[in-house]
PAFI-587251 format. One line per field, with one value per residue (C-alpha): x, y, z; residue in one letter. Coordinates in Angstrom, 1 decimal. Example, Ala and Ser with C-alpha at 12.3 -4.5 7.8 and 13.67 -1.06 7.14 Angstrom:
px <- c(12.3_13.7);
py <- c(-4.5_-1.1);
pz <- c(7.8_7.1);
r <- c(A_S);
This chain:
px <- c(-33.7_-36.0_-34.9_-38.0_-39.4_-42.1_-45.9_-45.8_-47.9_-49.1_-46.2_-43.4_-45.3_-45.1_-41.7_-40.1_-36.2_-36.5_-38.4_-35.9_-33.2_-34.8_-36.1_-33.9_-33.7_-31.7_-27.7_-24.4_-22.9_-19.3_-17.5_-17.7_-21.4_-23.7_-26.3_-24.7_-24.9_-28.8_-30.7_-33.8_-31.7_-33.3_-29.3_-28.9_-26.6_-25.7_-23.7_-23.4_-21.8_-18.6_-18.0_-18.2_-20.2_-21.4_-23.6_-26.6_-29.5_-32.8_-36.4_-38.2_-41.0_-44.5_-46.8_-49.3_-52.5_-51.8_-48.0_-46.2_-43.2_-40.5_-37.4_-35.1_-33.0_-30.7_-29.7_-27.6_-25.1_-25.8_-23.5_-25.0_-25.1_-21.2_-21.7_-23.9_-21.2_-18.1_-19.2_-22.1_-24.4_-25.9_-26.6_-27.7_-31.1_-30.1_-27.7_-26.9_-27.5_-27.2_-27.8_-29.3_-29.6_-28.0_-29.9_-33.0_-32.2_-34.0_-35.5_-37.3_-40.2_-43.3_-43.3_-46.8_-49.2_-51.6_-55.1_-56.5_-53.6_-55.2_-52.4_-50.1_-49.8_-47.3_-44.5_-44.7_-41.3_-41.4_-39.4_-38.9_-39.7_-37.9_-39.8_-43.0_-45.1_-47.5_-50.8_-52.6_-55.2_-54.2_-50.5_-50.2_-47.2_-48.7_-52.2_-50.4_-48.2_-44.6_-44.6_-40.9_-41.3_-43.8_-42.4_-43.2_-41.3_-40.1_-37.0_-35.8_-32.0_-32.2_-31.7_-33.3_-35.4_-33.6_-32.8_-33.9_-30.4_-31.7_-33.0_-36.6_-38.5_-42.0_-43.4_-46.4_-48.1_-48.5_-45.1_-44.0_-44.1_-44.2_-41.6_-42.6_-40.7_-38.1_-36.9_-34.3_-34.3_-30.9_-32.5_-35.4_-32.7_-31.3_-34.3_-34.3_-31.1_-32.6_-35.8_-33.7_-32.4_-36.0_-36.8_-34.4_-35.0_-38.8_-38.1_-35.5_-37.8_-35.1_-36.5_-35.9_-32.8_-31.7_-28.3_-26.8_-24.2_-24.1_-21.6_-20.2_-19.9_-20.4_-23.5_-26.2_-24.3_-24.2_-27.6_-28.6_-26.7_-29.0_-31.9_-30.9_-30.2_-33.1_-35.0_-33.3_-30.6_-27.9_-25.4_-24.4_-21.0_-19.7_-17.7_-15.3_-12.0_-11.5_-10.7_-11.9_-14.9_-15.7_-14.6_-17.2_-19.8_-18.5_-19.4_-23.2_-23.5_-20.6_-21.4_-20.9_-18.7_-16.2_-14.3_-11.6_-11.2_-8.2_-7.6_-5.7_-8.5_-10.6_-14.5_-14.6_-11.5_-13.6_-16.5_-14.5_-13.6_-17.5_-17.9_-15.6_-16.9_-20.3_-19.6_-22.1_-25.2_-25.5_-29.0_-29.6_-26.1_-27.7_-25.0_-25.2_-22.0_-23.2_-19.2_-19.4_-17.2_-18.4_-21.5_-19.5_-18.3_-21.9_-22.6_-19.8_-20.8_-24.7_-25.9_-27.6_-31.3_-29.8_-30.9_-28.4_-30.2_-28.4_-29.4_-26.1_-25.6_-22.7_-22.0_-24.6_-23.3_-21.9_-20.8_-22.4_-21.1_-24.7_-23.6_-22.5_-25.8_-28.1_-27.1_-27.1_-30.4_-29.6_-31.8_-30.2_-32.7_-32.3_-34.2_-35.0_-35.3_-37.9_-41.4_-44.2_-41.1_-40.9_-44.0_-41.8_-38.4_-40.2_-41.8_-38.8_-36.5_-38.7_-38.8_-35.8_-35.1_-32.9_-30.4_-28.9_-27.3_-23.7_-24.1_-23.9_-19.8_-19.5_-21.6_-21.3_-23.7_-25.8_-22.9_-20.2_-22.6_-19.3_-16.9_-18.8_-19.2_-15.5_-15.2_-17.9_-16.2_-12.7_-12.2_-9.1_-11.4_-13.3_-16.7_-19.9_-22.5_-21.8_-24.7_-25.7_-27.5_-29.7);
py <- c(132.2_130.1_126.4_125.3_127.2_125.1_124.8_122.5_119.4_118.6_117.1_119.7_122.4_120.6_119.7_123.0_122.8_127.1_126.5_124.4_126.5_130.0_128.4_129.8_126.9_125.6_125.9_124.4_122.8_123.6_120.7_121.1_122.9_121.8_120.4_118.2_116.2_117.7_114.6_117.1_118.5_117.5_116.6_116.2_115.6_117.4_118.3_121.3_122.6_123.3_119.7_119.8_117.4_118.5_118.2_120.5_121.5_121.1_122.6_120.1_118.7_117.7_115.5_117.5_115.6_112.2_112.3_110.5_111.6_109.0_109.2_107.5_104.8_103.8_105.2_103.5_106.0_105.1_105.8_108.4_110.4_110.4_111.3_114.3_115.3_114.9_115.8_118.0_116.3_113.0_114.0_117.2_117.6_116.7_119.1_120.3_124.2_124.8_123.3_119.4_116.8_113.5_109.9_107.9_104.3_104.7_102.7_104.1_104.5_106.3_109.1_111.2_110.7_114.1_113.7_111.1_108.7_105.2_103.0_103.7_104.6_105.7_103.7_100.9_100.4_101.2_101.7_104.6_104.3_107.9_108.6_110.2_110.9_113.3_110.5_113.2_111.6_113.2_111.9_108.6_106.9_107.2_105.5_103.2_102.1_103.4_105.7_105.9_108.0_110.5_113.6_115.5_112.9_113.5_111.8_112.6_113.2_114.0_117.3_119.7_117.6_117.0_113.4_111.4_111.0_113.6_112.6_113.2_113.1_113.8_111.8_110.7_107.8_105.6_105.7_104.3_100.3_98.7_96.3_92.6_92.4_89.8_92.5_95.1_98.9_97.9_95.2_97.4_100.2_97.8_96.8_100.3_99.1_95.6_96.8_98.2_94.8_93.4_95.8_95.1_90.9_91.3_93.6_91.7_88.4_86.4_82.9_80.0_78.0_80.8_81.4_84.5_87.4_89.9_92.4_94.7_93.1_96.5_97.1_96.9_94.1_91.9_92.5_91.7_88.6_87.6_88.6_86.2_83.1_83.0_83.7_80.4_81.4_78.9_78.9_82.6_84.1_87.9_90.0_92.6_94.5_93.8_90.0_91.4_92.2_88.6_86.7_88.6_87.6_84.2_84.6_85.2_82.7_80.1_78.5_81.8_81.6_84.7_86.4_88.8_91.1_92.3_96.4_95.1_92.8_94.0_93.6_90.8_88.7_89.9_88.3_85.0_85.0_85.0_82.5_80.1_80.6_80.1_77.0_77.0_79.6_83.1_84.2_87.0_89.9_91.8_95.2_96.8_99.4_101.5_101.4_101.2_98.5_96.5_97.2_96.2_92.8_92.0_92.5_89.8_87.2_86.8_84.0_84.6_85.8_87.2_90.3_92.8_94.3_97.8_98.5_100.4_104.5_105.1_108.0_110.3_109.5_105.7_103.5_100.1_97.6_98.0_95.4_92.7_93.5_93.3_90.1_88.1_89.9_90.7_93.1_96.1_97.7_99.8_100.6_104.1_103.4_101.1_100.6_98.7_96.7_97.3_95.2_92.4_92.8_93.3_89.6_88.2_89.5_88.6_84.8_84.4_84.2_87.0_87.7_91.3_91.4_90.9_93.6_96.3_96.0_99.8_101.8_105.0_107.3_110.0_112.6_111.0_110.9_113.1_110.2_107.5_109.3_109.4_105.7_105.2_106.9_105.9_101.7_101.4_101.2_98.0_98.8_97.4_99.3_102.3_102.6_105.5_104.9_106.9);
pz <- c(30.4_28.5_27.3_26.2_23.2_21.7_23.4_26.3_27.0_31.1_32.1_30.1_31.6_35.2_34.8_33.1_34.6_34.4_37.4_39.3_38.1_39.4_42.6_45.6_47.1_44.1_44.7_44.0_47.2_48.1_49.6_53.5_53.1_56.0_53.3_52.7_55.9_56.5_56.1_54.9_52.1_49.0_47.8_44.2_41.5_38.3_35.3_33.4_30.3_31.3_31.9_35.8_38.1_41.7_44.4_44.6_47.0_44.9_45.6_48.1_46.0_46.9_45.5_42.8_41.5_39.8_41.5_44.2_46.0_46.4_48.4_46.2_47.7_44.9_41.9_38.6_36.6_33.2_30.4_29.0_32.3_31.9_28.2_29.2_31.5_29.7_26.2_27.2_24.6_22.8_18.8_18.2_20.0_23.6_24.9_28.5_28.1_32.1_35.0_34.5_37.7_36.6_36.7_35.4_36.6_40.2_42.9_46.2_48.9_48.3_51.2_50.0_47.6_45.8_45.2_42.7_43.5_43.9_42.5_45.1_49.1_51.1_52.4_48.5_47.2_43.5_40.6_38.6_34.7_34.1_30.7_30.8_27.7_26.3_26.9_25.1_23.0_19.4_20.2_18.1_19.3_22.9_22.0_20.0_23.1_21.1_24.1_23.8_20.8_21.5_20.9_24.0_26.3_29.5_30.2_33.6_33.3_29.6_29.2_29.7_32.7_35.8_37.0_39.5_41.3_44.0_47.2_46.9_43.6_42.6_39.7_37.8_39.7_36.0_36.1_39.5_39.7_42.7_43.7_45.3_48.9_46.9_45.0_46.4_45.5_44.2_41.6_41.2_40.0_37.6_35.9_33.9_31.6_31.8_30.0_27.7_27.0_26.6_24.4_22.6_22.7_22.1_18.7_17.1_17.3_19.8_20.0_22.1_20.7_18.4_17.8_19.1_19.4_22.1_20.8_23.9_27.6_29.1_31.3_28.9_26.8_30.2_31.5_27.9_27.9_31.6_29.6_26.2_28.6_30.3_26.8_25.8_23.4_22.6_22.0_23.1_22.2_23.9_22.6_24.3_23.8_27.8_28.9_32.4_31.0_29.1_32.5_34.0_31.4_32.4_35.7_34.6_32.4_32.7_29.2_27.4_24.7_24.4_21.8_23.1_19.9_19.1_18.2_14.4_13.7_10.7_11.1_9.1_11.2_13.7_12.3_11.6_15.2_16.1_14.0_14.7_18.6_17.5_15.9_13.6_11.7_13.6_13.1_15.1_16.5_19.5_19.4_22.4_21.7_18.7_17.6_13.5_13.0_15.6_14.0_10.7_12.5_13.5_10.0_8.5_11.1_10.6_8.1_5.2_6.0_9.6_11.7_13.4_15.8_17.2_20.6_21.7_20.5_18.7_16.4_14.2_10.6_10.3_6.7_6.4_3.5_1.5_-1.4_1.2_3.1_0.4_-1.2_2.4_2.6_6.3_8.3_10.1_13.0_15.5_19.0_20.9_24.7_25.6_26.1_28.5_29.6_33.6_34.6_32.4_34.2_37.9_37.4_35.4_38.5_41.1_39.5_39.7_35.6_35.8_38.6_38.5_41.5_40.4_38.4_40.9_41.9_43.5_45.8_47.2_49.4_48.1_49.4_47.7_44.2_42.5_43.8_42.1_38.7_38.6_39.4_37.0_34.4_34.9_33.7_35.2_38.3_36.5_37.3_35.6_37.6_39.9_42.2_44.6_47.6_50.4);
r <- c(X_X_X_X_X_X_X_X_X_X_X_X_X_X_X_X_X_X_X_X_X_X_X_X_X_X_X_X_X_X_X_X_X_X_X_X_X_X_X_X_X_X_X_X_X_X_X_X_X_X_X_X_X_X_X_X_X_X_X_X_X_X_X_X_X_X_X_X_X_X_X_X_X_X_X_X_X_X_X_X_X_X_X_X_X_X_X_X_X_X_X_X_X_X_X_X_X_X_X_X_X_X_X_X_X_X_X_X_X_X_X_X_X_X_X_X_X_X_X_X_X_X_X_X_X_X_X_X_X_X_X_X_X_X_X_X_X_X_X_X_X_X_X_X_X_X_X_X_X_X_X_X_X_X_X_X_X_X_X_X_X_X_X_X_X_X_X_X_X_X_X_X_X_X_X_X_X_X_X_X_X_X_X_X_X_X_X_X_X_X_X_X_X_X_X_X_X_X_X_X_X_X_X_X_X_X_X_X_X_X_X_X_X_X_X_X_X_X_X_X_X_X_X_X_X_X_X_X_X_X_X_X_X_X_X_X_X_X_X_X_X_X_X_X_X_X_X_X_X_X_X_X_X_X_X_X_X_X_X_X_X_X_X_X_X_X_X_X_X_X_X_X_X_X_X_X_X_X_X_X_X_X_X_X_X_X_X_X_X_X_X_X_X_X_X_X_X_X_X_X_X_X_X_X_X_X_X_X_X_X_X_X_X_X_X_X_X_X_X_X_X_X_X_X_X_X_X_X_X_X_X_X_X_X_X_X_X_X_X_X_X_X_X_X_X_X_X_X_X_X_X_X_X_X_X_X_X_X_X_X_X_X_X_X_X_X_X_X_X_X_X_X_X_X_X_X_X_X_X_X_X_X_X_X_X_X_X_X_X_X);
């Protein structure tokens, strides 16, 4: 079985998941199965197309030229690792074809190091960014630094590539930042979706004092509404189906001004709603859902001259009002994972600018990884951030 078909770069070659998938140490773990409690188990997590999630035994890795090995102490679910499992797919290009290991927001201790290594040494707490590029010298999004785009990306937990929710990992040395002693493996797990949200800040042009809108109070909307306050936006209105979710958001950032929206509103009562909160000119909607007509609400509740700036994923094919749009002359841009954020979130964390902590409300050990997808998956269970820990 083949799932890669086009020429690979270094890092596809290294990281081809055929070679996980035929390795005999690779297995699905019945529940009661001894490796699960076997400490040396290389214990993973993963989905598959038929919609299941288990625990597996994984290859044991070692550390290759350039790479470290990190025994991963915490681990994030992410939205789009349930997506992957319960749809089998985000758009048409990254589907789960067979066996793929869940997880890229990861935190852990350097336990070997292969030759050439001189950034890092065994026993350095470090977070994992979970995309590797190409770096090859004709690719022009990498020597450009719009590494998130190169083409030949490796994005651990993206299928094909297996995640990092196993408990040891091998991985590039560039990519593996070390964590100051104030930061925990839990915050240094976080700061994956919190680059996201300074990716996200730093492209739409937030500036101190400017007016926003954080549409969605889910994981990424909250740890983008941290990321907003301590950039100086004010005032700062949330928006969220779920009042549980907007006291929450409260919680954060008790001068947060809330909009619980209301299934029969139409984007623009929506809009009017946002407004009214705001009391006064939105410049700048931050939509971290990718719903269309929250999109559509973000739209109606800009000023004249404004920027909606997408950073959630919603649906393939979406309707914008074009006419309405055009005549405000408001700007509608989007944003594709992040890049040369996690040196920014390490220091802003370790400052003390952004607190993440109350953002991890459930944990659950490595062995019961299939336990906290459900919770994860489930709101009735009111999670923000399921986190896995060894």
């Amino acid at each position: 079985m083949t799932l890669i078909s086009k020429p690979l770069t270094k890092y596809e070659a290294h990281y081809d998941p055929t070679k996980v998938l035929n390795d005999p140490e690779f297995r699905i773990l019945a529940a009661g199965d001894a490796a699960l409690k076997d400490k040396a188990t290389n214990l993973a997590c993963a989905y598959n197309p038929a919609h299941e999630v288990h625990m597996v035994a994984k290859p044991t890795p070692t550390a290759g030229p350039g790479e470290a090995v990190v025994h991963v102490k915490a681990t994030g679910i992410c939205g789009s690792d349930v997506h992957f499992w319960k749809h089998g797919h985000i758009g048409p290009t990254m589907v789960v074809r067979d066996e793929c290991g869940a997880g890229h927001e990861s935190a852990g201790r350097v336990i070997a190091i292969g030759d050439g290594v001189t950034n890092l040494a065994v026993g350095d707490r470090v977070a994992i960014e979970a995309g590797v590029p190409c770096g090859m010298a004709d690719c022009d999004l990498c020597r450009t630094g719009r590494y998130n785009a190169c083409p030949h990306v490796v994005f651990f937990s993206t299928p094909p590539y297996h995640g990092t929710l196993a408990r040891f990992h091998a991985h590039p040395a560039a990519w593996l930042h070390k964590l100051p002693d104030t930061v925990s493996f839990e915050e240094g797990s976080v700061c994956e979706p919190l680059a996201v949200a300074l990716a996200g800040l730093e492209r739409a042009g937030a500036r101190l004092g400017d007016q926003v809108v954080i549409c969605g109070a889910g994981p990424i909307g909250l740890v983008t509404l941290l990321a907003a306050r301590a950039a100086g936006c004010a005032p700062i209105v949330i928006t969220d189906l779920f009042q549980s979710r907007l006291d929450f958001a409260k919680s954060l950032v008790p001068n947060v001004r809330t909009v619980c929206i209301q299934r029969e509103w139409s984007p623009e009562e929506t809009a009017a709603e946002i407004r009214k909160a705001s009391g006064g000119s939105l410049k700048l909607a931050l939509e971290c859902t990718g719903v269309e007509s929250s999109i559509r609400a973000a739209i109606f509740s800009v000023m004249f001259g404004g920027k909606v700036f997408v950073i959630g994923v919603g649906k393939s094919e979406q309707t914008y009002p074009f006419g309405y749009m055009s005549t405000n002359e408001i700007d509608l841009q989007f944003q594709y994972r992040y890049a040369n954020q996690y040196p920014k979130a390490i220091r802003l964390v370790a400052e003390g600018l952004i607190d993440l902590k109350p953002l991890v409300t459930h944990r659950f050990p490595l062995e019961q990884a299939v336990e906290a997808f459900h919770v994860a998956a489930d709101p009735l269970h009111g999670a923000i951030k399921v986190q896995i820990h060894d």
